[in-house]
C-alpha positions in Angstrom: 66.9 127.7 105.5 65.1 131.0 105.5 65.2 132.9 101.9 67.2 135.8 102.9 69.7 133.0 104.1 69.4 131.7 100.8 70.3 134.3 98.9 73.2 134.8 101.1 74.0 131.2 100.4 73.9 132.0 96.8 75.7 135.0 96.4 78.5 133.1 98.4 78.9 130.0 96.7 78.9 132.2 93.4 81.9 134.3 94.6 83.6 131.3 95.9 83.2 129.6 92.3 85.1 132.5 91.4 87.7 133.1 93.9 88.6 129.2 93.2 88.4 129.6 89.4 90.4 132.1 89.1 92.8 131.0 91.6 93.6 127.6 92.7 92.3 126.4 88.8 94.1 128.7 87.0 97.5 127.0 86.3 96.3 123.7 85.1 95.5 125.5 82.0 97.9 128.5 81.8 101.0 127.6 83.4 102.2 126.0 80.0 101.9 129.1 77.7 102.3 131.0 80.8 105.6 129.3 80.6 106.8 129.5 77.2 106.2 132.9 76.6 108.6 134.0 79.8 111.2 131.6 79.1 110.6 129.4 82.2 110.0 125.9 82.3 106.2 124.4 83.2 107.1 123.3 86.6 108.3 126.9 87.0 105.3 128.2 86.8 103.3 125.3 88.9 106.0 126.1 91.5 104.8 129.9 91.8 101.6 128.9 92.6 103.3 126.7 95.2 104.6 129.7 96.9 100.7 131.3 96.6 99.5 128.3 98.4 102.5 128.9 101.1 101.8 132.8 101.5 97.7 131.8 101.9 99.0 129.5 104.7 100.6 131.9 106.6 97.8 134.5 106.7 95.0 132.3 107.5 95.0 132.7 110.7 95.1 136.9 110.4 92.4 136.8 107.7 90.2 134.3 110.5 90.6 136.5 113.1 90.0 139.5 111.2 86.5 137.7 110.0 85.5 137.3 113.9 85.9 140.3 114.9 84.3 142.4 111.6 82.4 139.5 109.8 82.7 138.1 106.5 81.8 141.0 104.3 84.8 143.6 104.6 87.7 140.8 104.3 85.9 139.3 101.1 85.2 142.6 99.3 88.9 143.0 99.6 90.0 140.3 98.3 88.0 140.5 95.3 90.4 143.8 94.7 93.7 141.6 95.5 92.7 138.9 93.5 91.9 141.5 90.9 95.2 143.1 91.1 97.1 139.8 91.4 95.6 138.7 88.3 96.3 142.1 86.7 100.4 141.8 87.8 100.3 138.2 86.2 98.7 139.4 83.1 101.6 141.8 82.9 105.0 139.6 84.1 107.6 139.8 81.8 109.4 137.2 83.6 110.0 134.7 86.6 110.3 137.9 88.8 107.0 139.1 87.9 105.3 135.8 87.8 106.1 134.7 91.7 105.5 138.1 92.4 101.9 138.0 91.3 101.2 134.6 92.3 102.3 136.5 96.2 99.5 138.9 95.5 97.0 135.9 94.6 98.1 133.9 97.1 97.3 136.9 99.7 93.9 136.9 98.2 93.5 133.2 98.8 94.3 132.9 102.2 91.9 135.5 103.0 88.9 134.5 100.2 88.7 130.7 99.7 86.7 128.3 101.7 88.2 129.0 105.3 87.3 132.8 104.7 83.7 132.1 103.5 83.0 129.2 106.4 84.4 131.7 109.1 81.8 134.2 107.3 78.9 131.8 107.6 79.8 130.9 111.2 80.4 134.8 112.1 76.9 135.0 111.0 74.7 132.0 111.9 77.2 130.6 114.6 76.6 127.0 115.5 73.3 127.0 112.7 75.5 127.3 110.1 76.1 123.7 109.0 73.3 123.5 106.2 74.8 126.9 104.8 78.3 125.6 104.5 77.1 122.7 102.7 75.1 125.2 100.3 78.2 127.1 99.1 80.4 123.9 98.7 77.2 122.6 96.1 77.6 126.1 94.1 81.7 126.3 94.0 81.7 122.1 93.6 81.4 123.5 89.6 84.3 126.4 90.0 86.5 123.4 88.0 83.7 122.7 85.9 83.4 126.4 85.1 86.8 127.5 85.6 89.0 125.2 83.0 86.3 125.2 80.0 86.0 129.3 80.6 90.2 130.0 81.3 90.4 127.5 77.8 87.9 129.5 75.8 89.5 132.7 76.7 93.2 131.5 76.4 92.1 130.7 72.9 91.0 133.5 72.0 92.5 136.9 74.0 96.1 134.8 75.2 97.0 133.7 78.6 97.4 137.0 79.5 93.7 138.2 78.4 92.7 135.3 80.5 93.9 136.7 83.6 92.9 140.3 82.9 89.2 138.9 82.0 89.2 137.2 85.3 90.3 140.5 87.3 87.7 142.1 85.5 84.9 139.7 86.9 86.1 140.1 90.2 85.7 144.0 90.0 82.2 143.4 88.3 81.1 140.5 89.4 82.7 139.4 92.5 82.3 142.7 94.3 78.9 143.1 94.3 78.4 139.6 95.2 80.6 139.6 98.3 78.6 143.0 98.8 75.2 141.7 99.2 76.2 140.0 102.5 74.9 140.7 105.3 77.0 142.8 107.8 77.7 141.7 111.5 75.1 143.7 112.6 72.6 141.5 111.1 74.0 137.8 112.3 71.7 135.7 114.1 74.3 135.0 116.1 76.2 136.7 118.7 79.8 135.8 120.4 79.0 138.2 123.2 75.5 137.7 124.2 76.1 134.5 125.9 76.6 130.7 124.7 74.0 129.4 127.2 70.9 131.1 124.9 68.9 128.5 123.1 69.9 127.2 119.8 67.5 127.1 116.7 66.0 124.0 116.0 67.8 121.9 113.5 71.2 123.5 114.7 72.9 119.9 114.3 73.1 119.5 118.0 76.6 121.5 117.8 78.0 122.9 120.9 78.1 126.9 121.4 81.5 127.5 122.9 84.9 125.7 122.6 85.9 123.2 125.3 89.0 124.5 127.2 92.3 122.7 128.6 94.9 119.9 127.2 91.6 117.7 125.1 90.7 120.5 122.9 94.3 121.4 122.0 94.8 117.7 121.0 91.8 117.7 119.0 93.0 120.7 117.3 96.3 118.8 116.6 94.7 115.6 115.0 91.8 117.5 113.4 95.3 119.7 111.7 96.9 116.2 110.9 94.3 114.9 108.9 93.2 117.7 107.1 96.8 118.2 106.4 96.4 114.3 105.2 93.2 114.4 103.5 94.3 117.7 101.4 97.8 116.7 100.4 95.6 113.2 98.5 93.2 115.6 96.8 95.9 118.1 95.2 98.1 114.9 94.4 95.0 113.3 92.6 94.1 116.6 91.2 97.6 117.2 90.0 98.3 113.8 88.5 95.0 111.5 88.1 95.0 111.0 84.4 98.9 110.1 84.0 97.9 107.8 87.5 95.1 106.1 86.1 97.0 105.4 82.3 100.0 104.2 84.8 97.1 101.4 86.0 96.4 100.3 82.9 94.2 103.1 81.1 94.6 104.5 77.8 94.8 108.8 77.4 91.4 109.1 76.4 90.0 107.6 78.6 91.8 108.4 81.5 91.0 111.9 80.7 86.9 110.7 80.3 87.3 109.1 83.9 89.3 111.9 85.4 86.1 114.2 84.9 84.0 112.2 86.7 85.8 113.4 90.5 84.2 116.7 90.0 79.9 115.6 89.5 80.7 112.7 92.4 82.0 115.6 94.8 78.9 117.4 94.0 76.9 114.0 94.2 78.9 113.7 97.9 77.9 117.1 99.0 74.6 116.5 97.9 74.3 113.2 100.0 75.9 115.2 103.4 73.1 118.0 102.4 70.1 115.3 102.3 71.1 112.1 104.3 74.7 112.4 106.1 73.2 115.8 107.6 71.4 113.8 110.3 74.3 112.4 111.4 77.7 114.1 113.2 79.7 115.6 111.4 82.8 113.4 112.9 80.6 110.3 111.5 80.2 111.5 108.3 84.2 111.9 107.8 84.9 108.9 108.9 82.6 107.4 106.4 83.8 109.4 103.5 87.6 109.1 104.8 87.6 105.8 103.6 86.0 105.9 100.0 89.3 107.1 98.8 91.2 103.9 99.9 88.5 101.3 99.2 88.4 102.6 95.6 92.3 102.6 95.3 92.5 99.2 96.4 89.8 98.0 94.1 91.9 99.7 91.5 95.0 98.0 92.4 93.4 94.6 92.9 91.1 94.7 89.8 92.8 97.0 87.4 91.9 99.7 84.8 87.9 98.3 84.3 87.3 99.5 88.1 88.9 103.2 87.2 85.5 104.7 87.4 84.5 103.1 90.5 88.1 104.8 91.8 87.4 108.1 90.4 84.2 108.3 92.0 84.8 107.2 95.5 87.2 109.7 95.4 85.2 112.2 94.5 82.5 111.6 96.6 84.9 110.9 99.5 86.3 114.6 99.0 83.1 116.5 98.5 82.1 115.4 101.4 85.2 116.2 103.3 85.6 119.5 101.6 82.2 120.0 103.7 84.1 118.2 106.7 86.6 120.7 107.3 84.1 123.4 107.7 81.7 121.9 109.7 83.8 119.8 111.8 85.8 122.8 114.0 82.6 123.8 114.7 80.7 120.7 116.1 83.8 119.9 118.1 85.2 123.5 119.6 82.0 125.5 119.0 81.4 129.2 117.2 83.4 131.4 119.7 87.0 132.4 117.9 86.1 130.0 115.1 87.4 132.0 112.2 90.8 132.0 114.0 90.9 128.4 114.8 89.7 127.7 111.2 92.8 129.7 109.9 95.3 127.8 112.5 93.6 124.3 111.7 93.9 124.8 107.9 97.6 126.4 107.2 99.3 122.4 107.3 96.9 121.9 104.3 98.0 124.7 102.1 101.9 123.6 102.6 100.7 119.7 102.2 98.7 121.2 99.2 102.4 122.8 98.5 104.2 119.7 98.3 101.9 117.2 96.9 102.5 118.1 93.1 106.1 117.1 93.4 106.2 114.3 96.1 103.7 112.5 94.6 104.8 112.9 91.5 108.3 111.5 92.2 106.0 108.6 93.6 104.4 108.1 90.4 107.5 108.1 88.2 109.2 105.5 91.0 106.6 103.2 91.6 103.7 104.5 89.0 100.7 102.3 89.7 102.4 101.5 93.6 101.8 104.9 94.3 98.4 104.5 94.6 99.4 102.4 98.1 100.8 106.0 99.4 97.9 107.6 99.4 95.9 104.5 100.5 98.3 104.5 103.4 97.7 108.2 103.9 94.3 108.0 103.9 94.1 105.0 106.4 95.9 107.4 108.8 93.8 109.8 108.5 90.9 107.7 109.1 92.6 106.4 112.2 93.5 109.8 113.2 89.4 111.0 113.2 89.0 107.9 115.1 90.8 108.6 117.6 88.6 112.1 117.9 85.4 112.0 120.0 82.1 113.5 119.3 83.2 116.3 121.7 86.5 116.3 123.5 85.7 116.4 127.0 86.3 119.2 129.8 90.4 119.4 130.3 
């Protein structure tokens, strides 16, 4: 990548690692106090940012569109002032009212400033070049939990739960903003939906295809490409939600469940790292498939060998999803092409948000049925998905 693309790279993947800090990471370590002090109960809270996850599935779509037609830079700087404001309005609920109605405002901000938003921004840019600088900002915001939980601790500590979230609408005004405001504008992409798709592509574009496929293939490619990221996200939230109390339900004691659980977040960055420097060579579609299955092979080493292979578990599965985390940006864009991607991206991803909705509690109703056994849901789960990408081909054919 050329230096000016890495800078935009950088700036990026910094404002990502805050969107997704202050966001999606935020109620593992406030919703408690958040709790107590408004008289609600913890799963309360978790379920507010339930309905954020809901309300950033429905505008997907309007936030990709949006991004295709005016790039990445004017729907990002505004959702640094959303989250901003959402954060403020949590900061000051007084009750259950005013905690789901600031977790609305967030989850506005989310649908429009997470991963789909900055992938569609890449792509609006660099169109079907962009695969290298997708992987770049999933490397920098691999470390928004790594960042996010110590920093949202610290400052709960210290200021409250409520200082917390004001500190973090204050980095989005100072720090966020100009961030998102050092990206390039349309005007200077690369890349351009109206000048043709027949131009030459860069070298080292990934052999990726410039336009979208029409007829009845693509739509079912759209449909099992939905599925399993549907699949593939409701297994990450339920492993993020509940992998400590999983792993001491196999047979591992609190401590060092905890030790093991922290391991998922440097073997996602180790997995992105591998799809940067090896995996990049191959199709994106390839790469899934591979990665699709580290999450089962380690669970069924788990079940078959008990708590000594825990680590091996922890970081298949972290690998696994680092390198999907990539997949779901890069692999719209091998199979349908730049042309109306930030649209498609938003379509493709609103099943994941409500699966990312649901998994808390379903899989947690797994765990206190069947504790270890669960682990054969999402091994189940992520078998589908694996069948589902196969039945995908490198590029679905003319319809």
């Amino acid at each position: 990548m050329t230096d000016r693309r890495w800078r935009t790279v950088a700036a990026l993947g910094s404002a990502q690692t805050l969107a997704w800090a202050s966001s999606y990471y935020l109620p593992a370590m406030l919703a408690a106090p958040m709790a107590r002090e408004l008289g609600v109960a913890t799963p309360t809270a978790f379920a507010a940012f339930s309905l954020a996850l809901v309300v950033s599935a429905l505008l997907g779509p309007l936030a990709g569109r949006a991004i295709d037609r005016w790039g990445g830079r004017p729907v990002l700087l505004g959702t640094n002032l959303v989250f901003a404001a959402g954060l403020g309005l949590l900061a000051a609920a007084q009750g259950p009212l005013g905690l789901f109605a600031a977790w609305v405002v967030i989850g506005i901000a989310m649908g429009c400033g997470l991963y789909e938003a900055a992938f569609s921004a890449l792509v609006r840019l660099y169109g079907p070049d962009s695969r290298n600088a997708i992987t770049g900002i999933t490397l920098i915001a691999g470390f928004a939990s790594t960042v996010g939980w110590p920093l949202t601790t610290l400052l709960e500590l210290q200021f409250g739960w409520r200082g917390a979230c004001l500190t973090w609408a204050a980095l989005h005004l100072l720090v966020g903003l100009p961030m998102n405001a050092a990206l390039p504008g349309v005007t200077s992409a690369r890349w351009r939906p109206a000048a043709g798709t027949a131009k030459a592509r860069p070298p080292n574009s990934d052999s990726m295809p410039d336009e979208s496929p029409p007829g009845a293939s693509n739509r079912r490619a759209a449909l099992l490409l939905a599925a399993t990221f549907a699949i593939v996200w409701f297994v990450s939230t339920a492993m993020a939600a509940h992998l400590p109390r999983l792993l001491q339900a196999c047979g591992v004691g609190l401590a060092a469940a905890v030790a093991i659980s922290a391991l998922v977040g440097p073997a996602q960055v180790a997995g992105r790292l591998l799809e940067f420097g090896v995996l990049r060579h191959l199709h994106p579609l390839l790469s899934a498939r591979l990665a699709m299955l580290a999450h089962p092979v380690g669970a069924i080493a788990l079940l078959m060998a008990g708590a000594p292979l825990a680590p091996l578990f922890a970081v298949l599965h972290g690998a696994g999803n680092g390198i999907l985390t990539i997949a779901k940006g890069t692999l719209p864009l091998a199979l349908f092409g730049p042309v109306g991607y930030g649209a498609r991206q938003g379509l493709l991803m609103a099943p994941s948000r409500f699966a990312q909705a649901l998994a808390p509690v379903l899989f947690g109703l797994c765990l206190d049925r069947w504790g270890a056994g669960a682990l054969w849901v999402s091994t189940a789960l992520g078998l589908a998905a694996f069948g589902l990408l196969m039945l995908l081909r490198h590029r679905p054919p003319e319809g």
